[in-house]
PDB file of N, CA, C and O in Angstrom:
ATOM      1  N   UNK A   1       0.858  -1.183   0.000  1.00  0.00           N
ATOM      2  CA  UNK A   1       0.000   0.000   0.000  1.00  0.00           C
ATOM      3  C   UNK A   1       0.898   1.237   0.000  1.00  0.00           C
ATOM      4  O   UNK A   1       1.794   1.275   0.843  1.00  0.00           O
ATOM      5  N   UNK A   2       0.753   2.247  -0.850  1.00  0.00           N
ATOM      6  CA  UNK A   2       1.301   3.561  -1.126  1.00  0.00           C
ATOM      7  C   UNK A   2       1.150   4.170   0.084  1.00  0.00           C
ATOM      8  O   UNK A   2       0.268   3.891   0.897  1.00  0.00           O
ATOM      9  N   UNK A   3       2.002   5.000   0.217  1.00  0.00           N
ATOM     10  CA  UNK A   3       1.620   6.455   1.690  1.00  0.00           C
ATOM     11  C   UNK A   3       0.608   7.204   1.807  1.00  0.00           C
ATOM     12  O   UNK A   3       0.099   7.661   2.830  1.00  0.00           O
ATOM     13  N   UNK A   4       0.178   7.386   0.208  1.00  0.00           N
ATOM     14  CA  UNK A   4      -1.167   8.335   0.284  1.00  0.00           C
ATOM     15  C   UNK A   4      -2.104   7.688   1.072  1.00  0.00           C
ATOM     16  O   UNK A   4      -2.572   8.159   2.108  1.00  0.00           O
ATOM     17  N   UNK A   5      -2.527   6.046   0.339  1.00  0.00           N
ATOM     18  CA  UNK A   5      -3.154   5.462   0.922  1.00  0.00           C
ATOM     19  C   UNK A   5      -3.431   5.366   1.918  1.00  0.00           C
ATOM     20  O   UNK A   5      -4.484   5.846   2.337  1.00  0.00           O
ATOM     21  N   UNK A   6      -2.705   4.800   2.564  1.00  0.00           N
ATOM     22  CA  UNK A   6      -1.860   4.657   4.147  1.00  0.00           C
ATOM     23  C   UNK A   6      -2.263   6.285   4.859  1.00  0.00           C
ATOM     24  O   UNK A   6      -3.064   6.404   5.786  1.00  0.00           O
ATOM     25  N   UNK A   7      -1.872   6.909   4.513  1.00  0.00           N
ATOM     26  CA  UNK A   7      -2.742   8.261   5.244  1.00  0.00           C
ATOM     27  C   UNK A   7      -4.312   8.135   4.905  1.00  0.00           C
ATOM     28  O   UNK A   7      -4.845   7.661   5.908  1.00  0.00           O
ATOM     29  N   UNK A   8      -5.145   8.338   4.027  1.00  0.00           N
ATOM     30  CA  UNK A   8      -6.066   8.211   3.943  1.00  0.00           C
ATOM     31  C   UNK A   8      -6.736   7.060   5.018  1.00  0.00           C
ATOM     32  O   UNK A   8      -7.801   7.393   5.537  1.00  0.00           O
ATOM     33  N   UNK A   9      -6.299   6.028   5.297  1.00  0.00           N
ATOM     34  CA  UNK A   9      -6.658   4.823   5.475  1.00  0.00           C
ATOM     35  C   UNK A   9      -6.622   4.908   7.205  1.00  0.00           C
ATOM     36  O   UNK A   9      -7.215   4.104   7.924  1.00  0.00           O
ATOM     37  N   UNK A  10      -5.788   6.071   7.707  1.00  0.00           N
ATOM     38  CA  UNK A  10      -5.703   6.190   8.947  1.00  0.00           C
ATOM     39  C   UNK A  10      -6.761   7.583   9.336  1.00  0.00           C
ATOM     40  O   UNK A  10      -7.549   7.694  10.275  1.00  0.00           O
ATOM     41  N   UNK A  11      -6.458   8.486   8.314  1.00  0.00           N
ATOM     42  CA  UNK A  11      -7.548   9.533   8.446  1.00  0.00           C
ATOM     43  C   UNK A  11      -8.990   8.756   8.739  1.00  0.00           C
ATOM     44  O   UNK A  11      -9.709   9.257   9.604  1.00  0.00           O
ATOM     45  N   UNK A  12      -9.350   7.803   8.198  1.00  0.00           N
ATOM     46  CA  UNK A  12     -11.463   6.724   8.391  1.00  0.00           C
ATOM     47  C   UNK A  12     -10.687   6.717   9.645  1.00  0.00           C
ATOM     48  O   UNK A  12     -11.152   7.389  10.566  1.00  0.00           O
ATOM     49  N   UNK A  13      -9.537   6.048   9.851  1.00  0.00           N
ATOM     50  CA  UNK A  13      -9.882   5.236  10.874  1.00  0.00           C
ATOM     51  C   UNK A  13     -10.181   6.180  12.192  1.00  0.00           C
ATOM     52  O   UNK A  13     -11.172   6.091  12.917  1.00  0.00           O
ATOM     53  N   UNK A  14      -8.877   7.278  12.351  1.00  0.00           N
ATOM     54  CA  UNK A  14      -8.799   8.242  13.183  1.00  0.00           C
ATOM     55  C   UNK A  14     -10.475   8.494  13.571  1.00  0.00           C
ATOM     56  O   UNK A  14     -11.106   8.164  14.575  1.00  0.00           O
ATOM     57  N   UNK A  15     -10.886   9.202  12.363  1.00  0.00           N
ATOM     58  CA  UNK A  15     -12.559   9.815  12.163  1.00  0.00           C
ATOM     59  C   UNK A  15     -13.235   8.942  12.946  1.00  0.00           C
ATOM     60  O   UNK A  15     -13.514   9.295  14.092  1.00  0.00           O
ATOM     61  N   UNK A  16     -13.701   7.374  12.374  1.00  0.00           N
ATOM     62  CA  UNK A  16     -14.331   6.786  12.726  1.00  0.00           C
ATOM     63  C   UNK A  16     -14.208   6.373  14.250  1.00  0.00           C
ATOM     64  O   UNK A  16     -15.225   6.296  14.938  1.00  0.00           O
ATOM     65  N   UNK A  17     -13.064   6.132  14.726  1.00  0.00           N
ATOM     66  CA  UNK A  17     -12.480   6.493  16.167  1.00  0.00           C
ATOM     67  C   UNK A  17     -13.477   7.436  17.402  1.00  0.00           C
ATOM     68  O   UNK A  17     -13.958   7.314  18.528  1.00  0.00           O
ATOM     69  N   UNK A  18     -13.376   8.306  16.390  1.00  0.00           N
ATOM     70  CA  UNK A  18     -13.942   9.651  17.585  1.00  0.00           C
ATOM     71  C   UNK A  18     -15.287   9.482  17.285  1.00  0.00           C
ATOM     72  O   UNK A  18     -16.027   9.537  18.268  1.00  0.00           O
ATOM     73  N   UNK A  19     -15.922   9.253  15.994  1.00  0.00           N
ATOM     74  CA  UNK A  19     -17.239   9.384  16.409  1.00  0.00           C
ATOM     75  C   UNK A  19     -17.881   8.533  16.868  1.00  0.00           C
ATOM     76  O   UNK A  19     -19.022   8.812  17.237  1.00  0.00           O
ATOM     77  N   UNK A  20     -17.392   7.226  17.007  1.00  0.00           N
ATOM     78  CA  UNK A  20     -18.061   6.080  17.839  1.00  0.00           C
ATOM     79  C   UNK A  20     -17.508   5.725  19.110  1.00  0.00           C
ATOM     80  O   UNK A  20     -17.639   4.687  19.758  1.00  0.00           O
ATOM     81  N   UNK A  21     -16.646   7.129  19.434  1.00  0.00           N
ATOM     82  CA  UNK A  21     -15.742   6.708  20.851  1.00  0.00           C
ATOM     83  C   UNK A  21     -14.822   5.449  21.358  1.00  0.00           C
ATOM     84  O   UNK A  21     -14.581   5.203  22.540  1.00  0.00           O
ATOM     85  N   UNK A  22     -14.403   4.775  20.340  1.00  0.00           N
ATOM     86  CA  UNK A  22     -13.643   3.503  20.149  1.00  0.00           C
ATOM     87  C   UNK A  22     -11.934   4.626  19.941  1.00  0.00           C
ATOM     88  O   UNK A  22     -11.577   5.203  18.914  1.00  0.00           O
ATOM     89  N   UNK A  23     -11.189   4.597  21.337  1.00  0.00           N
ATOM     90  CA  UNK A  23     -10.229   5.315  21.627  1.00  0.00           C
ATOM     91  C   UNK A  23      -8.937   4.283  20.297  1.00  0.00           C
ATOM     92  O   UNK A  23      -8.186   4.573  19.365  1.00  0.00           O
ATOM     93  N   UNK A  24      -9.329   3.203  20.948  1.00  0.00           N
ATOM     94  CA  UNK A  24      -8.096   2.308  20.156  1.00  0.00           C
ATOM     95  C   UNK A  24      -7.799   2.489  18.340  1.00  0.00           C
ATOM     96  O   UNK A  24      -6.744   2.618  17.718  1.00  0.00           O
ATOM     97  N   UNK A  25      -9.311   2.424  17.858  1.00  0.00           N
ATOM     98  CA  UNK A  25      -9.345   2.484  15.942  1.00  0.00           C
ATOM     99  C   UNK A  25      -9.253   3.799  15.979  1.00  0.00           C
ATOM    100  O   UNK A  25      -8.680   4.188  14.961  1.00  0.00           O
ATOM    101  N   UNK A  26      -9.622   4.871  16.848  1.00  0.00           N
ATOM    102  CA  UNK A  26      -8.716   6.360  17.088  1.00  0.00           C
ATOM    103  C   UNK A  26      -7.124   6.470  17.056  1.00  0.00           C
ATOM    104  O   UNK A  26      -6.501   7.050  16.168  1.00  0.00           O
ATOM    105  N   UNK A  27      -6.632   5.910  18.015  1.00  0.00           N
ATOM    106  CA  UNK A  27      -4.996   5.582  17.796  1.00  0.00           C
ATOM    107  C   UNK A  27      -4.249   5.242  16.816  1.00  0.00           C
ATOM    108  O   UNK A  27      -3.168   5.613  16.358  1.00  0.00           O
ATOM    109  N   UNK A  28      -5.629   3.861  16.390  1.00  0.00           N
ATOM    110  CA  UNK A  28      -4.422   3.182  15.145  1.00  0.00           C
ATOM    111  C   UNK A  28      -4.676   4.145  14.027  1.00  0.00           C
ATOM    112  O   UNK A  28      -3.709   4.323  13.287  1.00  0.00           O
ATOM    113  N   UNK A  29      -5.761   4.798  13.750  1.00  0.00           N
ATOM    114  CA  UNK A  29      -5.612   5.743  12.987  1.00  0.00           C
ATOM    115  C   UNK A  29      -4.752   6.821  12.542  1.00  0.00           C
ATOM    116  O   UNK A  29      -4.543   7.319  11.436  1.00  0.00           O
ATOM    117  N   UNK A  30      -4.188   7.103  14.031  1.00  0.00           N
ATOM    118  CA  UNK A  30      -3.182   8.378  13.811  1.00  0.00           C
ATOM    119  C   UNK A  30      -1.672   7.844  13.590  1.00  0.00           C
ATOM    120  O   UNK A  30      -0.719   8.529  13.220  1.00  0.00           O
ATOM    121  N   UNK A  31      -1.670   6.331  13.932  1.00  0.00           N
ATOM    122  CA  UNK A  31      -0.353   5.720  14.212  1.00  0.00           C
ATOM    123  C   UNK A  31       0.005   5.356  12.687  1.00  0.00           C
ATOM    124  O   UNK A  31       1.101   5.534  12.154  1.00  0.00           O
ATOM    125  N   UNK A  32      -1.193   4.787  12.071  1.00  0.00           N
ATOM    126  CA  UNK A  32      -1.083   4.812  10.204  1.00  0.00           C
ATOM    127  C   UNK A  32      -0.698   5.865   9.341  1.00  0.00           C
ATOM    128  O   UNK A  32       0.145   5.775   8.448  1.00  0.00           O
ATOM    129  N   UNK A  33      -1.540   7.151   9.735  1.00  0.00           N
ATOM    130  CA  UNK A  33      -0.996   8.651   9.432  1.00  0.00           C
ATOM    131  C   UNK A  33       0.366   9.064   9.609  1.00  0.00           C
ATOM    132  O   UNK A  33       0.908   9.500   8.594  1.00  0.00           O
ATOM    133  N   UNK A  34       1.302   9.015  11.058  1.00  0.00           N
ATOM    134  CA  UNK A  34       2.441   8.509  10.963  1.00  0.00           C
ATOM    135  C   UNK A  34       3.145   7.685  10.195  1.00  0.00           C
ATOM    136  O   UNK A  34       3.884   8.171   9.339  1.00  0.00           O
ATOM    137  N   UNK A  35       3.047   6.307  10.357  1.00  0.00           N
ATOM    138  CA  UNK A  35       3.713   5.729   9.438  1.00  0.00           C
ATOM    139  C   UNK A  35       3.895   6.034   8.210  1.00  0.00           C
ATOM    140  O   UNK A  35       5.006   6.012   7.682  1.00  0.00           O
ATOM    141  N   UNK A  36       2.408   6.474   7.390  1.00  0.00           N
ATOM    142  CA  UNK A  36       2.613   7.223   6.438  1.00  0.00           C
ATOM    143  C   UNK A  36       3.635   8.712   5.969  1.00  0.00           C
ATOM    144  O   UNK A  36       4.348   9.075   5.034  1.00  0.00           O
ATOM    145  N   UNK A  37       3.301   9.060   6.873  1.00  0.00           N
ATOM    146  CA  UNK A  37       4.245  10.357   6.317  1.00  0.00           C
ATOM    147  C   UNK A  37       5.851  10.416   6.365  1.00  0.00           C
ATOM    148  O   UNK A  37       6.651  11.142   5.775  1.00  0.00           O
ATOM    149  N   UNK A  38       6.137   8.592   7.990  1.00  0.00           N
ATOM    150  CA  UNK A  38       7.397   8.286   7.815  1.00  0.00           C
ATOM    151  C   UNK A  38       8.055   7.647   6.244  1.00  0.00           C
ATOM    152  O   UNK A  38       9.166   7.870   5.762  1.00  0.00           O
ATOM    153  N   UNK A  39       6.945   6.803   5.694  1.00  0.00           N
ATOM    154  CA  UNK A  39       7.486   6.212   4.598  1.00  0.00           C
ATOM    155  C   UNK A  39       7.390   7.446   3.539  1.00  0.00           C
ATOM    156  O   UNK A  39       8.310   7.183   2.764  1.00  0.00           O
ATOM    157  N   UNK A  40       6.953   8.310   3.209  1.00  0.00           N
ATOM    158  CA  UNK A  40       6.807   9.553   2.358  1.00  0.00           C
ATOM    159  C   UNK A  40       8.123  10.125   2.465  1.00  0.00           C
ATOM    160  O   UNK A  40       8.764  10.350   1.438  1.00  0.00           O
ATOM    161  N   UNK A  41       8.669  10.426   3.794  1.00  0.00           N
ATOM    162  CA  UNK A  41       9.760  11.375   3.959  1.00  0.00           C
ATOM    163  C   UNK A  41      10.942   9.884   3.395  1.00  0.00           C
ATOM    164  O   UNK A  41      11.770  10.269   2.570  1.00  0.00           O
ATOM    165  N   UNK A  42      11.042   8.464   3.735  1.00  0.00           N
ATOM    166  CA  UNK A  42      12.126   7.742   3.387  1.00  0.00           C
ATOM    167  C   UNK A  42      12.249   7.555   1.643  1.00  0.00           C
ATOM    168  O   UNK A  42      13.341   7.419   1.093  1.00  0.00           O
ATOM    169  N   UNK A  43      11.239   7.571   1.069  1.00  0.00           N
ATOM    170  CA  UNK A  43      11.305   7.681  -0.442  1.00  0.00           C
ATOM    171  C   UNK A  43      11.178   8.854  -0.505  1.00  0.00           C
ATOM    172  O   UNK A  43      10.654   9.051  -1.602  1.00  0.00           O
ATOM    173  N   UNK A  44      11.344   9.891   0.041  1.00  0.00           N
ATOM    174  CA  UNK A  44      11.922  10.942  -1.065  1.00  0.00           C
ATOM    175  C   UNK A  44      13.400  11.137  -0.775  1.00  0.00           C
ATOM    176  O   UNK A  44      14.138  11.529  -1.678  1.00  0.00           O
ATOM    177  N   UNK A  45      13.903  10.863   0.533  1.00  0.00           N
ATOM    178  CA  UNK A  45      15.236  10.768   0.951  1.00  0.00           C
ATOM    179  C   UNK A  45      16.062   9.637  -0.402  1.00  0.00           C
ATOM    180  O   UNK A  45      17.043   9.815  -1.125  1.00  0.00           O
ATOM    181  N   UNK A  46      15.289   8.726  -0.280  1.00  0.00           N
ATOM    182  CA  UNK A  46      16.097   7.363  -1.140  1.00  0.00           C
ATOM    183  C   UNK A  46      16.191   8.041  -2.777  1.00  0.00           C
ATOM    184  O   UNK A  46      17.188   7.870  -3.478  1.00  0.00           O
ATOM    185  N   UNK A  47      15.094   8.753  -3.189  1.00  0.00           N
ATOM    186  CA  UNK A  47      14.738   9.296  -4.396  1.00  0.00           C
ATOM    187  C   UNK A  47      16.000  10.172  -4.447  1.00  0.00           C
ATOM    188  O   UNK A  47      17.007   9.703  -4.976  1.00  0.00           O
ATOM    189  N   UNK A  48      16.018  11.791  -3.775  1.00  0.00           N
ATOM    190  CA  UNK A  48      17.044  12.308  -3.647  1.00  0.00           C
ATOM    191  C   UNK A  48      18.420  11.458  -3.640  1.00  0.00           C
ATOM    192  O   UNK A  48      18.893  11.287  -4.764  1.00  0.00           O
ATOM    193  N   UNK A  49      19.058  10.963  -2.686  1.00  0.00           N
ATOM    194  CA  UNK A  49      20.160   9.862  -3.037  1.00  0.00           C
ATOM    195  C   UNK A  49      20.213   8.990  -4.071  1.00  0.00           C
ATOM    196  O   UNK A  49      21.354   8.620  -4.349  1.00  0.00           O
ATOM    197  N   UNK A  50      19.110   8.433  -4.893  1.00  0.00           N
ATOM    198  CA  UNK A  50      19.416   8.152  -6.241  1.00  0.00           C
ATOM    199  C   UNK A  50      19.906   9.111  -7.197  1.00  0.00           C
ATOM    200  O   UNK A  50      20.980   9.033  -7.794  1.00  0.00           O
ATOM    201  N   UNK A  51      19.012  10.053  -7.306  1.00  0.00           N
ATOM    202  CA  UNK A  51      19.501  11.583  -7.815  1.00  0.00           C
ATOM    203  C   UNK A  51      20.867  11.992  -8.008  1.00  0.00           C
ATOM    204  O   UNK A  51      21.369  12.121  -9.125  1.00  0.00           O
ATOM    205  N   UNK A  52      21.452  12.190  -6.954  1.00  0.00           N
ATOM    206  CA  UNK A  52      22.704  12.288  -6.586  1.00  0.00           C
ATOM    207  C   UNK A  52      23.920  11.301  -6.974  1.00  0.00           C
ATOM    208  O   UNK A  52      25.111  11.559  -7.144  1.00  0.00           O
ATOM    209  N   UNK A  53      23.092   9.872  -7.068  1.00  0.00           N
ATOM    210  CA  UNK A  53      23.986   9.114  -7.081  1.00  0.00           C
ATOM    211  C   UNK A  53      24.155   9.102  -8.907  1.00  0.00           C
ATOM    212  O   UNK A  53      25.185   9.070  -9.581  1.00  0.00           O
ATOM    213  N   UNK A  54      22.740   9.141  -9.328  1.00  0.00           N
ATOM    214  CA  UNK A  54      23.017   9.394 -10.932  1.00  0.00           C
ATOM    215  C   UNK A  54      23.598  10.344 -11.680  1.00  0.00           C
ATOM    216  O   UNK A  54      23.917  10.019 -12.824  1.00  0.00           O
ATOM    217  N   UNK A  55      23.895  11.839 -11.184  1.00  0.00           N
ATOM    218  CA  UNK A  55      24.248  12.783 -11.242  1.00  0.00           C
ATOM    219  C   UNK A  55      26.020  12.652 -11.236  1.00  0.00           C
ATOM    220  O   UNK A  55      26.807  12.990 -12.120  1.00  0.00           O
ATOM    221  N   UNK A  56      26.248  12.126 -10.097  1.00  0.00           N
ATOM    222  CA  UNK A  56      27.591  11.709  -9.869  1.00  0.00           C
ATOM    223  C   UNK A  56      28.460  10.824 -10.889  1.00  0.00           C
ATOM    224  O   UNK A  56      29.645  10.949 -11.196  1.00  0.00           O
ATOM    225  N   UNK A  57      27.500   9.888 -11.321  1.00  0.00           N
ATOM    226  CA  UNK A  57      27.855   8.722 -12.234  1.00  0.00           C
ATOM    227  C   UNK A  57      28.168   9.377 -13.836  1.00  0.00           C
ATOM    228  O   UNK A  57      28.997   8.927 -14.626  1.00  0.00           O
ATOM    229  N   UNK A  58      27.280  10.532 -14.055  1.00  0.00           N
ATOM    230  CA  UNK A  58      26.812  11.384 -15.319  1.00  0.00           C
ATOM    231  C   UNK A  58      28.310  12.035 -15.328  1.00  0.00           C
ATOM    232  O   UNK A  58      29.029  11.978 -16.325  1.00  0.00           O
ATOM    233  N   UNK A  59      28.637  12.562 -14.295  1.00  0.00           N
ATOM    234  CA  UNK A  59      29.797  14.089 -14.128  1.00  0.00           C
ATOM    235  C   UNK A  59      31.313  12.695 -14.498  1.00  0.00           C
ATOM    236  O   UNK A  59      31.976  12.712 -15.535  1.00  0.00           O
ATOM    237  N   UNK A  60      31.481  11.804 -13.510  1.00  0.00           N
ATOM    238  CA  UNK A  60      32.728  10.859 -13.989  1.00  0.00           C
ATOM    239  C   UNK A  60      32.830  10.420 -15.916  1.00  0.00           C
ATOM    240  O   UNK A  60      33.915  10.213 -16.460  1.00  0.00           O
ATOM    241  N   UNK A  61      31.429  10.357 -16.696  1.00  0.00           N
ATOM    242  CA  UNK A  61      31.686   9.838 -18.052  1.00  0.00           C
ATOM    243  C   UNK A  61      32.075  11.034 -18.977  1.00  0.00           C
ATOM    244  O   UNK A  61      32.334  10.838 -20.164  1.00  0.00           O
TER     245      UNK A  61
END
């Protein structure tokens, strides 16, 4: 599952959380939203360092 997803997927849950007062599918909601935005920030880090690394490879030929 993509990050967008993965945020979206924690945003129901978060929502659905509070309005049925179920604290826990509240949590895991926000804990998915996290994860999400952790895996967002590691592919663009890895993206950037490919970048770089192709760039580098380009400047040696």
């Amino acid at each position: 599952m993509n990050a967008g997803m993965e945020k979206v997927k924690g945003k129901i849950k978060e929502f659905t959380g509070k309005i049925t007062g179920h604290e826990r599918l509240e949590a895991e909601g926000k804990t998915d939203q996290v994860r999400a935005k952790i895996r967002e920030k590691a592919t663009n880090v890895r993206h950037r360092a490919e970048g770089i690394r192709d760039s580098l490879k380009h400047d040696r030929s």
